[in-house]
Each structure stands twice: as structure tokens, then as C-alpha cells.
N, C-alpha and C positions, 0 to 999 in steps of 0.2 A: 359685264360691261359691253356695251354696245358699239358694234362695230362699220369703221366710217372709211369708203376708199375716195382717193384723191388722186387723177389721173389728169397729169400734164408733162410736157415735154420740157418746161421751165423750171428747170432746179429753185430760182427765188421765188416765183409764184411756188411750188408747192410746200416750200419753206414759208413763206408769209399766211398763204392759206392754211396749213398745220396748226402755226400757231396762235390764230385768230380762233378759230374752232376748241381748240384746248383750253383759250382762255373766258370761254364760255358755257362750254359743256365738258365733264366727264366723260373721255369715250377713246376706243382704241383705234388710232389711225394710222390707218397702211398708206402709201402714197406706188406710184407706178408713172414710168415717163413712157409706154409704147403700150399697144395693143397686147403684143407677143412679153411682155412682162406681165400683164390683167391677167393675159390668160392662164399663165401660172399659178397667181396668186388668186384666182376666183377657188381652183381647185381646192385649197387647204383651208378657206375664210368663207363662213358666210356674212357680207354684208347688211346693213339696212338703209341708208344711202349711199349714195356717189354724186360727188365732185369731179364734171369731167371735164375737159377741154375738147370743142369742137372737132379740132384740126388737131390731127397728131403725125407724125412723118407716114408712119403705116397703117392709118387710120384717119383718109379723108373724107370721108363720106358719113363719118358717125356712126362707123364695127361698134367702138367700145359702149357705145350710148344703147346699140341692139341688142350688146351681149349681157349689160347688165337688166335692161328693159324685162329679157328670155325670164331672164331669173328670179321676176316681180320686185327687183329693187328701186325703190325710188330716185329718180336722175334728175344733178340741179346742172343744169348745162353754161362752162363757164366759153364765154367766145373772145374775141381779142378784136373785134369788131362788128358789123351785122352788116355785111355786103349780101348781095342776092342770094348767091351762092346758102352762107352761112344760114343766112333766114328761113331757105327752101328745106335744108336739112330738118332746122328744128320742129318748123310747123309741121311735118310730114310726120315726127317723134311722138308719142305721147309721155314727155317731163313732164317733171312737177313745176320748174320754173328755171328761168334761161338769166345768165347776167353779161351784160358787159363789164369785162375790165377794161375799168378809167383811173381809179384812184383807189385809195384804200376801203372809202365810204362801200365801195363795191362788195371788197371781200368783209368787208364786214357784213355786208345785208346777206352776204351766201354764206357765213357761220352763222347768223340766227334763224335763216332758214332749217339750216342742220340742228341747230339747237330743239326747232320746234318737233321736228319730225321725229327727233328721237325722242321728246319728249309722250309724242302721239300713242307710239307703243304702247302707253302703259294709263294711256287716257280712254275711259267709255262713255259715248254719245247713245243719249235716246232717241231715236226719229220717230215721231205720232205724225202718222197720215193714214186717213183710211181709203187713199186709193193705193192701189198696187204697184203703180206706174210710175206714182211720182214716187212711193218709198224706192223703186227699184234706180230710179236714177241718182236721187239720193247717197243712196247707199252707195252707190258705182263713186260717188264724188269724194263721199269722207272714206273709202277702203283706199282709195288713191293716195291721201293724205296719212293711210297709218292709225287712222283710228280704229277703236273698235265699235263698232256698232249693233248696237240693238233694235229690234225694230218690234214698234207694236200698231194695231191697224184704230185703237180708241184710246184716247183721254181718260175711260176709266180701268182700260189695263194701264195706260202710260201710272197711274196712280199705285195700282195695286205691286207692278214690279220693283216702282221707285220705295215704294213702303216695305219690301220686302227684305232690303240691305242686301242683296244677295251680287248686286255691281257697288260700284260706286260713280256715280255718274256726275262728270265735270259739267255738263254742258244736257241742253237737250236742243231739239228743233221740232217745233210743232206747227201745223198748220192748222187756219184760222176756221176753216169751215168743215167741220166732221158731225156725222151724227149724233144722236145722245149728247153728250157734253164737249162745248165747242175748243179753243185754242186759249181763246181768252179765259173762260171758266178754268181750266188746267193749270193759265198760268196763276189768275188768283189764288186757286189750291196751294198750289205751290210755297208762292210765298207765303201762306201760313205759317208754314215749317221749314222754309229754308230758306236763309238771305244769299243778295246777291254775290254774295264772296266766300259763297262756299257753290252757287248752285247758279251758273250762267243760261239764260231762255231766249233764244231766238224764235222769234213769231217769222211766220211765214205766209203770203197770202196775196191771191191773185184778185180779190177787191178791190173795186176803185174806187171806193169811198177814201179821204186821207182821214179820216176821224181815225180810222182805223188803226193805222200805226202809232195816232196821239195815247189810242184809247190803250192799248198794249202796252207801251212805254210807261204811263200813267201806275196799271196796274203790276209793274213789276218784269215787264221784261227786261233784258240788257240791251236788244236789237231788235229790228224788224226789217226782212227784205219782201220786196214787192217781186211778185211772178208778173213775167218771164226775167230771171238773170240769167249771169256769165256763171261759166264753172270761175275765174278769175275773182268775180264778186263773191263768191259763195266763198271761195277761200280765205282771202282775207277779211273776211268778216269773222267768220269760226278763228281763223288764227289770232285775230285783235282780240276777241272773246275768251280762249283758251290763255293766254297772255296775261290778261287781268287776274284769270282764276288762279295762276301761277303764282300771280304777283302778293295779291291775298295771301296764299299759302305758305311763302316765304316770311313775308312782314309778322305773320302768327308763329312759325317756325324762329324767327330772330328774336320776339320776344319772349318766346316760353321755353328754350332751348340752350344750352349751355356752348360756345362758341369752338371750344376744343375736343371735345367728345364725341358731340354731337345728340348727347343723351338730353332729357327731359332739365329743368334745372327747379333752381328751391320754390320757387312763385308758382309753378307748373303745379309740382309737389301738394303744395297746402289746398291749390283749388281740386286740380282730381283726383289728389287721394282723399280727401276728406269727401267728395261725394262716395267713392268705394267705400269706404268708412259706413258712410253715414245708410247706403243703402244696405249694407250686411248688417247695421243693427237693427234696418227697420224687417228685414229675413231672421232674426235669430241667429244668425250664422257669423261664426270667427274670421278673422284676418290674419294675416302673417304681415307685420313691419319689422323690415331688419335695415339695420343700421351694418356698412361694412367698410373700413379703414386698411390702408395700407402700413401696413409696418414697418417703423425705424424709415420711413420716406425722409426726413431729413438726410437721413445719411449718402439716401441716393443722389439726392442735389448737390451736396456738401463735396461727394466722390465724380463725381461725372457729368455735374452742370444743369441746370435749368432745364436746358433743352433736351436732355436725357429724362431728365425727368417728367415733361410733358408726355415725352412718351408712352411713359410707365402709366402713366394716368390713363392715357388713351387705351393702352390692355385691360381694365376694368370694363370698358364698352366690349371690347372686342373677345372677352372669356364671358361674361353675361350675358350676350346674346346669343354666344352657343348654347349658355346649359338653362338660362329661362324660356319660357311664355311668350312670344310676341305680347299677350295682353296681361304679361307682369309690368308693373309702371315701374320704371327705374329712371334714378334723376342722381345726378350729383347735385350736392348739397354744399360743400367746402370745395379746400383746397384738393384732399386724397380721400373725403369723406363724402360716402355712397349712402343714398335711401330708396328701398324698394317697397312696395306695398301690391302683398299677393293674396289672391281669393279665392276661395276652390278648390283648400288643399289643406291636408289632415295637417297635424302636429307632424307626425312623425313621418309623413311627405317631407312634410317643410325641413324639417332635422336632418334627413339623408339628403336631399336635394342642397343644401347649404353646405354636407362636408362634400359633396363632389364640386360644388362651386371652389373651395376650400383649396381642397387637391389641389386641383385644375393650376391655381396658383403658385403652387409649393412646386408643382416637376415642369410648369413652364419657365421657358429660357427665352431671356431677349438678346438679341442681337443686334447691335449698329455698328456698322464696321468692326475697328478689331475691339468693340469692348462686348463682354458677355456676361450676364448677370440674372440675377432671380430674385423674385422678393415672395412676401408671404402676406396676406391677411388677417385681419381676426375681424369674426362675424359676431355680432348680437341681436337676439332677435327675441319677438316680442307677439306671442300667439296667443288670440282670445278675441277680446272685445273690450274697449273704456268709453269713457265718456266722446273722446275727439282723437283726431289721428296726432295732435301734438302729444295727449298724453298717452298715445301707443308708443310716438318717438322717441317720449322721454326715459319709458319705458325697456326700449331697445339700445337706446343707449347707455344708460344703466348695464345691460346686459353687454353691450361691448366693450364701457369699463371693466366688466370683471376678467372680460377676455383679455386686455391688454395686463391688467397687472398678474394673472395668473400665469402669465410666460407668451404672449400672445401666440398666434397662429390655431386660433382653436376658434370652434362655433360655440357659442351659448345661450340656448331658449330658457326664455323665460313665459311660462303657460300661465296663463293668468284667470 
């Protein structure tokens, strides 16, 4: 979890700003009313932004804004007005961006500010320019923001690293006039194989032709900025850009994705497990689908409510992502009933890896307040190759019928 300081002398502003940010983004946030407080808590925390107030009793000149600056943290600078004074401070600063408190609209634009920046972390930008000077400013501009960036000096390396899978890039930024293959060729490439809402392109280009921006728009870019800009313009462009890509990822997440788990869900299931399916038959090669149930789970709702038992359910994500594969697919399907589909692994992988799954369930212990409890599973699984992944399912299921009437909390392959 990433973490977020908030430094003001106003006990409500940093209660209202706290909870504005939390109700936005996932993240752990420290708050501080005095310089000689930060300085403590820089010691034991490292940050990734800061929320700071101008003016602090022991901090009028903007200490706190230098000492986080020292430490390459990014500062969204909060002021309680923009007299000479406050103004001379900031612009002499190098912030990410400065607000006035007026109204709430305010602390709300400095939580999605916070919101993006943490999101930046974990976002990679391509930069294609083949000169050296403008990648080098470039780069100075999106490092400021927290992104990661890549840089390549042609169109046909920007090609060869993007085909490589070796990042994963939200966004790129390309300029229109480069040797060998230009801005616009790159971006048509592009969109060959990747739509706008997996894969954002901003054009960049100091032409003064306007066709120009028509013509890139046309073929697939999301933007185009004209040289000479603002660092100001370059940012909120890439942040409107990065926004969308977000926005996309969610909308695909809420449909394919089961709302309490957070796991894969049944619809998910049929379309990529059935391409796994389908590409190990055209390999010759087996699969693993296992079907896995929680046991006697009526009795947990029945004993401790609902909402105890949501929980229990949500321990199914949180024991399978320890002991699986990132690229095992795993989806609930029902209410307490799990579907996995795994490749790349023996029978007898599958059968030990299943009773550690197993275990795992039998000697964990929940806890919510004062109640304490354990439950158990039973697996059925279904190893080989059929015609479709419904009738591996069926298959798997079968197998974890026999588990349940045979005393459940047992695994049972069925090799086919």
C-alpha cells in the first residue's frame, strides 16, 4: 500500500482531506500539523506524495515543501489563499501542482490529483523521439509525474519492444517527424493490434501544417500536442489520457469480475478458459479443471450470519493466491463454488498442489471479533483433455460430487 503524507496546521482540513483521498484511492495516510512533527515521521515512512499547507506556524517559508522535495517526493501544495507572498514561495518550488482552499470542489481536485499519482507508480510510458534533447526533457517531465518511462530513439524499435510484452505500456508519446518510419506510420501500426482502450497515443509535433493533427486523430491517435508547450499542457493531457485508460480497465474489470472477491467470474470463465482449452488441444497437451466447494457453508450463515459468511468466501481468493500461478485462471462460479483452469502441470503436480490447497483450509482460522471458526473444502478435479471446457466442468464436477459424499474435505482427480 502506498503511502500518502498530509501536513496542515488545521485539524478539519486534514480530517476532510483524509477522508476525501480514502474515498478514492486505497492508500495509507499519515497526516502532521508542524514541520517538527514531518520531521519525525519522514524518519520511520517513506512517502510517495504529499499534501502540504503553505504556511505552517514553524514553517513559513515552505521548510516542509523543501524537505519533502530533498527526498524526490512529489508535493501537491495546499494554500489558504495566493497573496504575493504565498505565490513567490510556490513558483520559486518545483510542485506537482498548487490548490487554493475555497470549497470542497477544491479538496476534491487535490484527492484525484493523489489518486493519479499513485496510480503513476505502477503505469509505463513509451517516449519515440529520435532526438536526444527533446526525449531528455521529455523524460524530466513524465519522471516528475511518477511514471515509468521507457525510451526508444525509432518507430521501429518503439515496435519491436511494444511486441516484446516485456512492459506493459498504458500510453505512449511519439513524435511526428523521425527517420525511417515516421509518428503517424507507428501510430497506424499500432492500431493494428491495439484499440484505444487498452493502448493511449499521443502525437507530438512541431509542424505547422493543421492537417496534421486531423491526419493523426484520423488514424488512431487519442491526442496530439503541437511544439512548443507548457509542462502544465503536457500534463494534463497524459493525465486526461491515463484516466480514460483507467477508465476502460475498470468498465472490463466490473464486467468480467465477481463484485466480492474480486476473482474472475462465470462469463470470464467460459470465454478464457475455453481459449486455454482450446489452444492445449491444438498442442496435444492436458489441462487441469477443478471445481472447489466450501463445506457445510450453509451452516456458517445459518451460525454467524451473512456477513460472516461473505467473508469466508472472500478466504477462497485470499488461500488461492498464495498457493496458485498468477497465470492459473480462477473465477467463482456460484455462491461458495470455485472454477480453476490450469496448464503446464503434470497430474501428479496437480494432485499435490490441490491437497496443499486443501490443507491450507483445514488449519486456517478466521477471526472477526470475538467469534473464531474454520471450515474445510472439497476439491474435484479433472485432468486430461474433452471436447470443451464445459465438458472438463462437468467432468470436475462429477469428481467433486464424489468428494462431497465420500465424507468431504478430500481432493479427487479424475485423469481422463
Amino acid at each position: 500500500m502506498k503511502n500518502v503524507l498530509i501536513v496542515d496546521d488545521s485539524r478539519s482540513i486534514l480530517s476532510i482531506v483524509t477522508k476525501e483521498i480514502v474515498r478514492v484511492v486505497d492508500a495509507n495516510i499519515v497526516t502532521a500539523k508542524s514541520l517538527q512533527e514531518t520531521l519525525k515521521i519522514i524518519e520511520e515512512i517513506d512517502f510517495h506524495i504529499a499534501v502540504i499547507d503553505v504556511n505552517l506556524p514553524d514553517s513559513e517559508h515552505g521548510e516542509v515543501i523543501d524537505l519533502m522535495l530533498e527526498k524526490d517526493v512529489p508535493v501537491v501544495v495546499l494554500a489558504g489563499s495566493m497573496d504575493t507572498k504565498t505565490k513567490k514561495i510556490i513558483l520559486e518550488k518545483s510542485i506537482l501542482e498548487y490548490v487554493v482552499k475555497t470549497d470542497r470542489s477544491t479538496i476534491v481536485y487535490t484527492a484525484n490529483i493523489v489518486k493519479r499519482i499513485l496510480k503513476n507508480y505502477d503505469e509505463y510510458v513509451l517516449l519515440v523521439d529520435d532526438t536526444k534533447t527533446s526525449r531528455m526533457f521529455l523524460r524530466m517531465y513524465l519522471e516528475a509525474l511518477k511514471l515509468n518511462v521507457i525510451e526508444v530513439s525509432s518507430a521501429e524499435d518503439a515496435l519491436e519492444i511494444i511486441d516484446s510484452k516485456e512492459y506493459k505500456f498504458s500510453l505512449i508519446l511519439t513524435d511526428y517527424e523521425m527517420s525511417g518510419m515516421n509518428g503517424m506510420d507507428l501510430t497506424v501500426a499500432l492500431r493494428c493490434k491495439y484499440s484505444k482502450e487498452n493502448l493511449s497515443i499521443i502525437a507530438v509535433s512541431g509542424a505547422d501544417s493543421s492537417n496534421i493533427a486531423t491526419s493523426f486523430l484520423r488514424y488512431g491517435a487519442n491526442d496530439f500536442i503541437k511544439k512548443p508547450y507548457t509542462q502544465e499542457e503536457l500534463t494534463a493531457r497524459i493525465n486526461v489520457n491515463l484516466d480514460l485508460i483507467n477508465l476502460f480497465k475498470k468498465s472490463k474489470d466490473d464486467a468480467n469480475k465477481d463484485f466480492l472477491t474480486g476473482l474472475y467470474n462465470r462469463r470470464f470463465l467460459f470465454d478464457s478458459g475455453e481459449k486455454i482449452v482450446s489452444k492445449n488441444r491444438r498442442k496435444n497437451k492436458n489441462v487441469a479443471v477443478v471445481m472447489l466447494d466450501i463445506d457445510f457453508f450453509k451452516k456458517i450463515n445459518d451460525t454467524y450470519g451473512h456477513d460472516v459468511g461473505d467473508k469466508a468466501i472472500k478466504q477462497i481468493q485470499v488461500i488461492l493466491h498464495k498457493k496458485l500461478r498468477e497465470s492459473d485462471l480462477v473465477c467463482r462460479v456460484g455462491g461458495e463454488e470455485f472454477c480453476m483452469v490450469l496448464e503446464d502441470v503434470s497430474s501428479s503436480d496437480i494432485e499435490k498442489k490441490f491437497e496443499i490447497v486443501r490443507k491450507s483450509f483445514e488449519d486456517n482460522i478466521i477471526e472477526i471479533g470475538s467469534i473464531s471458526f474454520s471450515y474445510t473444502v472439497s476439491i474435484g478435479i479433472c485432468y486430461g483433455m474433452l471436447n470443451s471446457l464445459e465438458d472438463m466442468i462437468t467432468e470436475a464436477d462429477n469428481a467433486l460430487y464424489t468428494a462431497k459424499n465420500s465424507g468431504r474435505n478430500k481432493v479427487i482427480l479424475n485423469i481422463i
